[in-house]
C-alpha angles and dihedrals in degrees: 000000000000129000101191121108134237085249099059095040091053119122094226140012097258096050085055095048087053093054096052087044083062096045081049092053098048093047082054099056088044088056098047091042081050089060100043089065091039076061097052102042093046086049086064094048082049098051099040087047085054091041091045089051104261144116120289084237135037101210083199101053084052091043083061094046089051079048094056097034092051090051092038092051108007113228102343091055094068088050088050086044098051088052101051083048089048088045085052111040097016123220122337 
């Protein structure tokens, strides 16, 4: 079994920059299709915390996902965080 990428078994440059772009592009998909579900799933916390009485948002569970982001991905993680909050809950 190989281990070697599309990429690094290309002819040219360009035919390996084109791979990657694919691969790219896939990843890309995977991640938009991610947070889509992220969406959906964090629309149902948000309506059974408003049935069962409570806030839309809990400041402190969003506190913890900056948190994770932020070890997981240094600075830019918490801006990647605060928009996929802001993409799931919308503005507060």
């Amino acid at each position: 079994m190989s281990t070697t990428t599309p990429e690094e078994t290309a002819a040219t440059p360009e035919a390996a920059i084109a791979a990657a772009r694919e691969r790219i592009d896939a990843i890309d998909d995977r991640i938009i299709g991610l947070i889509q579900e992220r969406t959906a799933v964090s629309a149902v916390v948000q309506q059974t915390r408003i049935s069962s009485g409570g806030r839309r948002v809990s400041l402190s569970r969003e506190m913890e996902i900056l948190g994770h982001y932020r070890e997981a991905l240094g600075k830019p993680g918490t801006a990647l965080a605060m928009t996929l909050l802001e993409l799931c809950r919308g503005r507060i």
